[in-house]
N, C-alpha and C positions, 0 to 999 in steps of 0.2 A: 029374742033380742033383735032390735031393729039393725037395718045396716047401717045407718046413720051411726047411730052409737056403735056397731062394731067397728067401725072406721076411726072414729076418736079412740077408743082403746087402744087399736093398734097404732096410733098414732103419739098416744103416751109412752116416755121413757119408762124403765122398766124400776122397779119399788126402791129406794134410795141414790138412783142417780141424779146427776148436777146438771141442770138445765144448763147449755151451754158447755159442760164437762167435754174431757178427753175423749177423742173419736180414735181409735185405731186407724193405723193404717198401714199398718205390716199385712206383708199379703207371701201367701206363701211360696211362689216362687223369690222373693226379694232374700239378697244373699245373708249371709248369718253375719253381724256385727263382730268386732272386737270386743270383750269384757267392756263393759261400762259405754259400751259408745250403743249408739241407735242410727240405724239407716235411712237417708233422706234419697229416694229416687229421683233422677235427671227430669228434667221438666221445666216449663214455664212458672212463673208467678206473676202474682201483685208487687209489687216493692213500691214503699213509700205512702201517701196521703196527701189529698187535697184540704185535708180538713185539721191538720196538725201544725208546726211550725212552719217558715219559708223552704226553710233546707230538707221537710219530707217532701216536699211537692217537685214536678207533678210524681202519682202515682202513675206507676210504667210498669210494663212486663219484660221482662229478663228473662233469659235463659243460664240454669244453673246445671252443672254437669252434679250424677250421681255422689254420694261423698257420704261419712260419716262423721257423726258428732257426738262429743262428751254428753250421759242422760245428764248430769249433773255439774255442777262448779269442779275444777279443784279444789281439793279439801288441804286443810293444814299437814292432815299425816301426811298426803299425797306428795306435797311438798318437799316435808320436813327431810322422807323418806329420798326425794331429787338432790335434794343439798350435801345429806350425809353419804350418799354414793357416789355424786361427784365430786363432791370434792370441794363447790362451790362459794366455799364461806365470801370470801374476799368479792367475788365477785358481783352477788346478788346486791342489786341499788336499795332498795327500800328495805325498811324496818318490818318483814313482815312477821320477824320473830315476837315484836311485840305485843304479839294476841295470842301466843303458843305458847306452853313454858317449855314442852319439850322442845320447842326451838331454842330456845334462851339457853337452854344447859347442852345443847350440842356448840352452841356459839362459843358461849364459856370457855367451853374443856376445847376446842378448837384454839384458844388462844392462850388455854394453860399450856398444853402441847407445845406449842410454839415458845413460850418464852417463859415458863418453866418459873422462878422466879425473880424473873425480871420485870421492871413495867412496861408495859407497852406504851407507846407514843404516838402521837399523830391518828390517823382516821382507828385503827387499831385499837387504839385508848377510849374513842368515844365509841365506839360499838359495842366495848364490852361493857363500861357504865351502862349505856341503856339497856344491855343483853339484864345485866343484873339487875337494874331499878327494875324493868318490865318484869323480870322474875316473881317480884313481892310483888308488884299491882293485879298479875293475871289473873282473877275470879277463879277457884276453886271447880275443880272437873274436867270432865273429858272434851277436849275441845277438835281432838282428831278429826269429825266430818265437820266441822264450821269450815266454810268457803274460805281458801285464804287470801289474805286482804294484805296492803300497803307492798303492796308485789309493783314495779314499776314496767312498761310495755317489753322492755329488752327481761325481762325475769322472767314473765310469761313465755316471751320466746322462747330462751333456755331452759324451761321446763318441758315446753311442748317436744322441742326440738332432741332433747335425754330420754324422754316418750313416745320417740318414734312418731310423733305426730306435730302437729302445726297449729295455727291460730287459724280459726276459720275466718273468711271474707265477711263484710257486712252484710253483702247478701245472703250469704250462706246462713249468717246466726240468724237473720231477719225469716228466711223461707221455713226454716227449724220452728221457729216460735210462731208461727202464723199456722202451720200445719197444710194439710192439703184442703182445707175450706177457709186461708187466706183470713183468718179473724183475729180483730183490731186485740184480741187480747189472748194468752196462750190458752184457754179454756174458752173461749167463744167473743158474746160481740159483747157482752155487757160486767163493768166492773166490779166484781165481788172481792172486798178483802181478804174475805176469810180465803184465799185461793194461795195468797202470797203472804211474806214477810217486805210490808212494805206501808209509807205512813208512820211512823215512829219516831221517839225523839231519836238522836243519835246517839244518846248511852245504850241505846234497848241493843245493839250488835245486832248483826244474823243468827242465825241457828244451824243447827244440822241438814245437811244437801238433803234435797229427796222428805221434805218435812212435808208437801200440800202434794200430796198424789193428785187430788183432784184437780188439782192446778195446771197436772201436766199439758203439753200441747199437746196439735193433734201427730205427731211422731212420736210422741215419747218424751221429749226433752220435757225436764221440773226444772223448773226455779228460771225461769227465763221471765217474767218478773218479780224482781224484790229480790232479798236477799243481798247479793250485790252488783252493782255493775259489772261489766265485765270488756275487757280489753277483745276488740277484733284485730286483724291484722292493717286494717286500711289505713290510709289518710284522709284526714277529715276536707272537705270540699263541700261549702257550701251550697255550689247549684250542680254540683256535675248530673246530678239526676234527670235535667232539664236534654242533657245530650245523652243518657245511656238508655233508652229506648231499645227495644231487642237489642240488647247487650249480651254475650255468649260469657258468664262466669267474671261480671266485672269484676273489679279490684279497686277503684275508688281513682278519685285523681294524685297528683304526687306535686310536692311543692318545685316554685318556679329556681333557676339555677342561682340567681341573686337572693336567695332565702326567701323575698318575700311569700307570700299564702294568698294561692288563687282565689280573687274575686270573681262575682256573679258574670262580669264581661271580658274575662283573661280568655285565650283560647287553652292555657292549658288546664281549664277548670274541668275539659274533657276528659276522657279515660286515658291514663297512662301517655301523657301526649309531653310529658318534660321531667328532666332529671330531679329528684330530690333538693331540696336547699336545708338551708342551714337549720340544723333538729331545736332551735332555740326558737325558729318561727313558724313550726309545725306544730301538725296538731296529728292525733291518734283518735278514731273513733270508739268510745264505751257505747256499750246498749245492756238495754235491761232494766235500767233503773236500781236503787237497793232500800235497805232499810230505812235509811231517812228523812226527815220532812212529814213532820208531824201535821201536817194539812192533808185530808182525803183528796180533794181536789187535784194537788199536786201529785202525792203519790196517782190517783186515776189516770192525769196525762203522762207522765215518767215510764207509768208502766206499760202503758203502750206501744205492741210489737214494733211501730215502726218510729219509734221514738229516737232520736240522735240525739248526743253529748261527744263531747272531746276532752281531752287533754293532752299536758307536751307529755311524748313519749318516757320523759326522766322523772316525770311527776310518781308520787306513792300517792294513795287515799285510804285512808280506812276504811271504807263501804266500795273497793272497786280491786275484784279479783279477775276470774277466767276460765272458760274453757276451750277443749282443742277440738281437732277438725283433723281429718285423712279421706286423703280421695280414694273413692271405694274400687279403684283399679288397684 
């Protein structure tokens, strides 16, 4: 055998793996995870893109301290399971029973409990109507590991937060999904559907977490695009990027004190540089992209690791669930 050609042998992946696929990077001193989470070691990265929207630019390096992250979504059982321990009914904003049935029939009996044979009234009255209509609409089967969706930013916190854990920074989900070779998609540089749930019409839903192994990044994390969006913890800022340059574990910017929402020339479009305003003219950053938008084109940029979207934090969505994050001290 020539050396030439033993050089390209050694050079090819080894007999069914994914060009571009999951690289490890658990090493064996790195400390043991929680259940379900995967370990992202302290370190620099890439954040952002010159070649994406205005608001990924410029691409910059940041410094992120060590931390760990959900492999997968919150699932509905995961949820369902939050609600019925704490206690929560009343308080969760969004309908996210309505893709669950065993949500719907803890809502129910939650509000039979309560008023027994009386009618309920007011917000009380229309939760249970849609608990029950959604009951008969829900497709038939196990829907326990589908991500759960129509979850509003303050749900996810209270979930995180009944979990001993938190909503990870934008950087934090961004450094996860990009892996330690920093690539435009959680499986490498080049867009393969078949990786994700993603491109679809909007009736197709999600599916169960953890469905495109091959998908994974390079830490571990699945389903970091498609599936569904997912709620970080920041505030949306369109240019703060422009000023977080070795940044130490940003956090994003924070709205101006008269409510308005910092522009590309406000100074507090910097990191953490003015008080929150009014959450009706704030935004919340989603990343990930999800099922929908039956264009490949679309799904291709959506699901791009450094891709931003927002929402007001009281918003629900069908396609925009969550995961959490714990700093690994």
């Amino acid at each position: 055998m020539s050396a030439t050609l033993l050089l390209i042998l050694l050079l090819l992946p080894p007999a069914g793996a994914v060009p571009g696929g999951p690289t490890s990077a658990v090493r064996q001193d790195d400390p043991q995870p929680p259940d379900g989470m995967v370990y992202v070691p302290a370190g620099e990265f890439k954040m952002g893109s010159n070649d994406g929207n205005a608001d990924e630019a410029p691409a910059h390096r940041v410094h992120v301290s060590a931390y760990y992250i959900d492999q997968h979504e919150v699932t509905n059982g995961q949820f369902a399971e939050f609600v019925r321990e704490s206690g929560t009914f009343d308080e969760i904003e969004g309908p996210w029973f309505r893709y669950y049935a065993p949500g719907c029939e803890d809502l129910i009996a939650h509000y039979q409990d309560r008023y027994g044979d009386k009618t309920p009234e007011g917000r009380d009255a229309a939760r249970l109507r849609a608990a029950a209509a959604a009951l008969q609409a829900v497709p038939e089967g196990d829907h326990s590991q589908f991500p759960v969706r129509g979850v509003a930013w303050r749900d996810a916190v209270a979930y995180a937060k009944w979990a001993g854990k938190r909503l990870p920074t934008e950087a934090e989900w961004e450094k996860a999904a990009r892996g330690p070779k920093e690539w435009l998609y959680p499986w490498g540089l080049e867009w393969n559907a078949k990786l994700c749930r993603a491109g679809l019409v909007p009736e197709a839903g999600p599916v169960d977490v953890g469905s495109f192994l091959d998908g994974a990044s390079g830490y571990g994390c699945l389903d970091m695009a498609g599936n569904v969006w997912e709620w970080v913890s920041d505030w949306y800022g369109e240019s703060y990027y422009a000023s977080s340059k070795d940044a130490v574990d940003p956090q994003g910017p924070t709205g101006l004190p008269d409510g308005r929402l910092p522009g590309p020339s406000e100074e507090s479009a910097l990191i953490r540089s003015a008080q929150q305003g009014r959450e009706s003219d704030t935004r919340k950053v989603v990343r990930g992209g999800g099922y929908g938008g039956p264009l490949e084109g679309r799904a291709r940029f959506d699901t791009r690791c450094t891709r931003r979207l927002w929402s007001n934090p009281s918003y629900w969505h069908p396609d925009v669930g969550f995961r959490c994050a714990m700093d690994a001290d």
